[in-house]
SESEZA-127020 format. One record per residue (C-alpha): residue in one letter; y, z, x. Coordinates in steps of 0.25 Angstrom, whole numbers, plus 2048, in hexadecimal, padded with zeros to 3 digits. Layout:
<nodes>
AYZX/...
</nodes>
This chain:
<nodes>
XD5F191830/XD6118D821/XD6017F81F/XD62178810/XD5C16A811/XD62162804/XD5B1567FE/XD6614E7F4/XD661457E8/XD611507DF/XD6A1547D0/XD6B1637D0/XD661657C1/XD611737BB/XD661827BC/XD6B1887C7/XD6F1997C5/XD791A07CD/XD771AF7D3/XD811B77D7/XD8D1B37DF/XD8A1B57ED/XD991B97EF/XD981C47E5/XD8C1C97E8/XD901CD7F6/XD9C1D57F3/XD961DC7E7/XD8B1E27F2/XD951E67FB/XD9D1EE7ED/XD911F47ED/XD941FC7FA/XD9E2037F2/XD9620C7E9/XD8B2167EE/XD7D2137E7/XD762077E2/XD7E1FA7DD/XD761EE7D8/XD7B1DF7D7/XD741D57D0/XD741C57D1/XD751C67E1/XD721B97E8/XD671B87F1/XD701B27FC/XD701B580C/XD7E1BD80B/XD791C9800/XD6C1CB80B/XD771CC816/XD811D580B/XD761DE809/XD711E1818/XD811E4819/XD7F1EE80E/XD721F4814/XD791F6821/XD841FD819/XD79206817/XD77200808/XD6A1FE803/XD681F07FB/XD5D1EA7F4/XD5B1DA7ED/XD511D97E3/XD531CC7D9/XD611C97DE/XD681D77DB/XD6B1E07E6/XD6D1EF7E7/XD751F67F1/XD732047F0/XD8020A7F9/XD7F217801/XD89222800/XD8D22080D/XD8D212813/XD9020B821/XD9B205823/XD9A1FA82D/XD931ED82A/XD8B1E3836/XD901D883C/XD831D083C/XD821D182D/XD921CE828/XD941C3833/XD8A1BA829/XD931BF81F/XDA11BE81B/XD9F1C680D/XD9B1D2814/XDA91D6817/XDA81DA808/XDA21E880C/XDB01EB812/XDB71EF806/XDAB1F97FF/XDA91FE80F/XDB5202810/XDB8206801/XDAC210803/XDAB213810/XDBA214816/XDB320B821/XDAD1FD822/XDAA1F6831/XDA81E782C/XDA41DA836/XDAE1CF835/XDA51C682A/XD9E1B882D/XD991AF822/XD9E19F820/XDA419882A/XDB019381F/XDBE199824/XDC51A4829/XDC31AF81E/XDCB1BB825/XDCA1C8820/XDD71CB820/XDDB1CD811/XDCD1D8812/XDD41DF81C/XDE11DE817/XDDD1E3808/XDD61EF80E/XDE21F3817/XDEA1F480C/XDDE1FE805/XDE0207810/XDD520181A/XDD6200828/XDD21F582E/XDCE1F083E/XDC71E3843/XDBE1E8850/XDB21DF854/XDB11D8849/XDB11E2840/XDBA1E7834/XDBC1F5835/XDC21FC828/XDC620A826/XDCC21181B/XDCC222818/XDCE21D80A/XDD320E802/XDDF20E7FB/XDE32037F0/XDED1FC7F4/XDF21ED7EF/XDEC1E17F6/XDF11D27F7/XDE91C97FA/XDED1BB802/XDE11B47FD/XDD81B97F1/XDCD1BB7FB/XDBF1BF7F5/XDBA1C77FF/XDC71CF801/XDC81D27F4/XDBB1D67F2/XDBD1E07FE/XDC91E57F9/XDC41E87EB/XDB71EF7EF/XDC01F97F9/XDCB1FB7EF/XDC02017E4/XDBE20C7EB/XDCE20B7F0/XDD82187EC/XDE02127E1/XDE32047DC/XDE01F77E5/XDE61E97E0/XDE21DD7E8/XDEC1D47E4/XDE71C37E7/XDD91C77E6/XDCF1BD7E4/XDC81B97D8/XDBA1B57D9/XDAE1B97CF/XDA91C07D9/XDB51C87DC/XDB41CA7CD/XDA41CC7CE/XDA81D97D8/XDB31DE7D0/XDA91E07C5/XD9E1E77CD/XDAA1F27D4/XDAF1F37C4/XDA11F67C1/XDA02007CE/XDAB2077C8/XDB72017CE/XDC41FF7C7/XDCA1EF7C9/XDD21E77BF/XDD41D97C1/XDC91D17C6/XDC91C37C5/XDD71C47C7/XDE11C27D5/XDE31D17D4/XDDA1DD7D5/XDDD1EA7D2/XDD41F77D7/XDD42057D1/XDCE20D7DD/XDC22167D8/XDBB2227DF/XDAC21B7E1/XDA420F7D9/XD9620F7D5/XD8A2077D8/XD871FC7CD/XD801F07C8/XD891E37C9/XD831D37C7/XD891C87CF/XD921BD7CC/XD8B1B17CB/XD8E1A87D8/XD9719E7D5/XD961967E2/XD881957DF/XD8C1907D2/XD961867D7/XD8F1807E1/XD8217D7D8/XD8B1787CE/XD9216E7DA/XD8416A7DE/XD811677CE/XD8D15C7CF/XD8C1587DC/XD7E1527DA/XD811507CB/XD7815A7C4/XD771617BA/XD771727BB/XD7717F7B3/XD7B1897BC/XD771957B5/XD801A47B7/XD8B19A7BC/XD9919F7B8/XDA31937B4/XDAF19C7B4/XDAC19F7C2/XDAE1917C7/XDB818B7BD/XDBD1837C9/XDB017C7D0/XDAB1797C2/XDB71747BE/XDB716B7C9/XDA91667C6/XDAC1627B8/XDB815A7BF/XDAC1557C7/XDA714F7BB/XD9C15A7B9/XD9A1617AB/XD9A16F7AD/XD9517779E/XD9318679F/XD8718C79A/XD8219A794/XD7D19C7A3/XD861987AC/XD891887AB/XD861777AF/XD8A16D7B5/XD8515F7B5/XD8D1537BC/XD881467B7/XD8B13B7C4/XD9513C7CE/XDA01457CE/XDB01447D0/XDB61497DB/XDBF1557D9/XDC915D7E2/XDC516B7E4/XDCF1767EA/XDC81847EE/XDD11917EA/XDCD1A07E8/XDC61A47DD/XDC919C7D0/XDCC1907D7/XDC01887DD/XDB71927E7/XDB818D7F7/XDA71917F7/XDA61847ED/XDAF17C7F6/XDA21757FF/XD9C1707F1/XDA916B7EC/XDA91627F9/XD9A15E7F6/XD9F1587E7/XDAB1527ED/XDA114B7F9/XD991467EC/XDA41427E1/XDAA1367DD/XDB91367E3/XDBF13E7ED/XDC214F7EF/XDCC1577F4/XDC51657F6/XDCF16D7FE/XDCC17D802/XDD5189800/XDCC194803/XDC3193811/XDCB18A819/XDBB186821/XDB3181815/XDB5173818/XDAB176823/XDA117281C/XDA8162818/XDA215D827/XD95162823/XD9815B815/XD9C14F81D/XD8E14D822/XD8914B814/XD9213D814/XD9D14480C/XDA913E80E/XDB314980F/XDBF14C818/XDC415B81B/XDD415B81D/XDD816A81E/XDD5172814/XDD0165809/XDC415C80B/XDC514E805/XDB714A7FF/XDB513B7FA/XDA813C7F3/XD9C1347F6/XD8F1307ED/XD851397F7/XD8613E802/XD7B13C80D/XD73147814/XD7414D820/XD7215B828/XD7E164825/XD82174829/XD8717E81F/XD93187824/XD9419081A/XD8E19480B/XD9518A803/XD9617E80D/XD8718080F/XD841807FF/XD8F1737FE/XD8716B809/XD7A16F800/XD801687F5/XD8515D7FE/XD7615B801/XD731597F2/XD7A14B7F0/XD791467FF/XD6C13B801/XD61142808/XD5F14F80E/XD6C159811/XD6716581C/XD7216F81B/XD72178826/XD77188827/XD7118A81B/XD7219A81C/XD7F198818/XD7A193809/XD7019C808/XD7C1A780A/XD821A47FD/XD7819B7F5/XD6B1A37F0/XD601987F0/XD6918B7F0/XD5F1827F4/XD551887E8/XD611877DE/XD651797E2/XD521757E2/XD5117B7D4/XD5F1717D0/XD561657D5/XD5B1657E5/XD531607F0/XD5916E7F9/XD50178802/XD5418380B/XD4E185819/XD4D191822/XD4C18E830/XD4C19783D/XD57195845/XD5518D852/
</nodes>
């Protein structure tokens, strides 16, 4: 058991840096499944989920190795093609190996995917994507079965601009027969960040960063270097801690025009946010203002910064509307939030926050990454000591949160206990 124990009433003052994005870093692994030899990635976090990506790898008959956060893959000729069920239940971004499986191989057996407890997040725009490539596909025991003698480009809409069907659909369409257009796609750095590692591969794809992708179908790839995206979650979150307890932080390879949005907000907060040579700061002199918060897909404000949006409107003068248009079960987390003395009432898909000076401690549970890394911030202006339970959670996404948030001045340790 993973237990963070929060001491409040400390500034966060000093620099924090950010690694690569946890999001990215995951599907840009599993793109390496689509070239025979040895690809490296660089700026990989040191988080729970790349340890369980790369033990999906190796049972994929890979062979992986972390030194100094950068992994290699080294990628077989031939490769299996079903992944365990005891490793993608813990999981949900291992569904990513879909796509390359079945690009490559013509087959991929795949578990039906774990991970956070925040919504139904079917996999039916996956399956339906890969259906109009040419794939067959067959739900038996829990598992996704998919077969195809050979992928054919074809145009795919998309209901939702989903990351992780997009992500599938570009890797299988690179090795596709003729021209693959996802049409809807979504437009996340990341998505971008794995577009850049399949150009560099040799894949041919116009259009990222934009609603539609176009996919030139080639004969193989090759293994490559490639670093990660900076983690911009990470980013956000430290730079909502910095207001929430009205500090002062330089948050060093952070991306500005990757969160245009939540830094916006900030800055309606009453923060003052300056970019820097490398990265940027924040510093929030006294309270902030309360400020409504909407989540959207990718440019709008990101659903995984939604639990520390909720913390500055618990701490701010005024009240909040935060209302959620992405994972219909993150407001989970606000009962948990409630125990902390916020005053906040959830009404379908908005939560109503009137904000209070402190909030006061008390044992809480995290649910899920980003509810987990809210309630840690929660902790940082409630009086006394916060215990924040489910801590594996955290540790899945955050590399080290509890060191980043000692060295900004914090009172925050991470236990490890057996489980009873």
């Amino acid at each position: 058991m993973d237990i963070f124990a929060v001491t409040g009433g400390a500034r966060l003052v000093g620099d924090a840096t950010v690694t690569g994005a946890k999001n990215s870093a995951l599907k840009l692994m599993a793109a390496g499944l689509l070239a025979e030899g040895t690809s490296t990635i660089h700026a990989v976090p040191d988080i729970a989920d790349v340890t369980i990506m790369g033990e999906v790898l190796r049972r994929l008959g890979c062979a992986v190795e972390s030194e100094s956060g950068s992994i290699r893959i080294g990628v077989p000729h031939h490769l299996a093609t079903e992944t365990d069920y005891d490793l993608v239940h813990r999981m949900r971004a291992a569904i990513c190996v879909l796509g390359p499986l079945l690009a490559r191989c013509g087959r991929a057996t795949v578990p039906l995917p774990g991970g956070d407890n925040i919504g139904s997040r079917g996999l039916d725009l996956h399956i339906a994507g890969l259906i109009r490539l040419g794939a067959e596909i067959r739900n038996e025991h829990g598992f996704l079965i998919a077969t195809a003698d050979a992928l054919v480009g074809a145009t795919v809409w998309l209901d939702f601009p989903s990351v992780g069907a997009t992500e599938n659909l570009l890797m299988a369409g690179v090795l596709a027969k003729g021209t693959t257009v996802i049409d809807n796609a979504a437009r996340e750095p990341e998505i971008v960040d794995l577009v850049s590692m399949l150009v560099a591969m040799g894949a041919k794809i116009d259009g990222a960063g934009t609603s539609t992708l176009e996919i030139v179908g080639v004969d193989g790839l090759q293994p490559v270097e490639h670093t990660t995206v900076p983690d911009r979650i990470v980013a956000g979150t430290l730079a909502y801690g910095a207001v929430m307890t009205g500090g002062d932080v330089h948050i060093r390879n952070g991306r500005t025009h990757h969160l245009d949005v939540p830094l916006s907000k900030l800055s309606d907060a009453g923060a003052d946010v300056t970019s820097t040579d490398g990265g940027f700061r924040i510093v929030m002199e006294g309270r902030p203002k309360a400020v409504d918060i909407v989540t959207l897909p990718y440019p709008g404000f990101p659903t995984d910064l939604q639990p520390m949006a909720v913390g500055l409107a618990a701490v701010s003068k005024g009240s909040s509307m935060i209302t959620e248009n992405v994972f219909e079960a993150r407001f989970m987390f606000v009962n948990e939030l409630a125990r902390l003395g916020a005053d906040v009432q959830v009404d379908g898909h908005h939560v109503v926050v009137r904000g209070r000076e402190r909030l006061s401690s008390a044992p809480v549970e995290a649910h899920d990454i980003r509810a987990g890394a809210g309630l840690v911030l929660a902790g940082l202006v409630a009086d006394g000591a916060t215990v924040v339970s489910g801590g594996h959670h955290i540790v899945r996404g955050y590399p080290d949160l509890a060191g980043q948030l000692r060295a900004l001045g914090a009172a925050v340790t991470l236990t490890t206990t057996p489980n009873p």
